[in-house]
C-alpha positions in Angstrom: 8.2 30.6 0.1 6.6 31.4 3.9 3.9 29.3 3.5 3.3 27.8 7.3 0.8 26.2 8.8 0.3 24.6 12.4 -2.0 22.4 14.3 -3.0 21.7 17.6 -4.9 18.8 18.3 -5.7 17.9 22.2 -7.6 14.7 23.2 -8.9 13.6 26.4 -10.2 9.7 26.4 -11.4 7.1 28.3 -13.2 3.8 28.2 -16.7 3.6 29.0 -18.9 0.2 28.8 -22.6 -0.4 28.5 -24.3 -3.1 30.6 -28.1 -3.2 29.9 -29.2 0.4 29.7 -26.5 2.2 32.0 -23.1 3.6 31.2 -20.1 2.6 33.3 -16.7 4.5 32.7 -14.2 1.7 33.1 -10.7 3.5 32.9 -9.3 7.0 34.1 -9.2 9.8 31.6 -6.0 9.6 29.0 -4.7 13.1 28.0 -2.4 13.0 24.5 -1.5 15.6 22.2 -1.0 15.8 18.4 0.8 19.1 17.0 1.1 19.7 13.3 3.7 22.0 12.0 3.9 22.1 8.0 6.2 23.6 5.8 5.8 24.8 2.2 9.1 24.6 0.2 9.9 25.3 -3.6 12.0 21.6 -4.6 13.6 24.0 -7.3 15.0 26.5 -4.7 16.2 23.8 -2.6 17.4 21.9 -5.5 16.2 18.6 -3.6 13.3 15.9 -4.7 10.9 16.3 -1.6 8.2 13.9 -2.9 10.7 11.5 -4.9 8.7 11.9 -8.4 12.2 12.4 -10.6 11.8 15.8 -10.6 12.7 18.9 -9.0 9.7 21.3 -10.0 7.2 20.9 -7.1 5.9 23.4 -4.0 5.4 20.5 -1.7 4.5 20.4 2.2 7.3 19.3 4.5 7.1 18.4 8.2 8.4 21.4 10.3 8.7 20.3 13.9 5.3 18.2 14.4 5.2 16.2 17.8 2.9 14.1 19.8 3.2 13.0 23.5 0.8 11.5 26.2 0.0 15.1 27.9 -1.6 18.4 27.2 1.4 20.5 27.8 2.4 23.3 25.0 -0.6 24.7 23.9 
């Protein structure tokens, strides 16, 4: 099949709080990191029932490595 894809999601966030009409940030900034790494496999080629349907027909999407952590390392 071949059929990749990947992902890379980054995220900075803090906690910020209101108090009357002024903003107040209330926590240092947290850095975490999602990556997606899909696969696209033929069930019949790999004579194996991904998706559990009873059959062994499908193309179905398959995790291929994906990872999170709480950095912003491996971009």
């Amino acid at each position: 099949m071949g059929d990749e894809v990947e992902k890379r999601l980054h995220f900075g966030q803090f906690l910020r709080l209101e108090l009357g009409d002024t903003w107040y940030k209330a926590s240092d900034d947290s850095m975490w990191r999602c990556h997606f790494k899909l696969k696209k496999v033929s069930e019949a080629a790999d004579d194996t029932d991904y998706n559990n349907d009873g059959d062994k027909v499908d193309e179905v999407w398959i995790d291929n490595g994906s990872d999170t952590a709480l950095d912003n390392a491996g971009f």
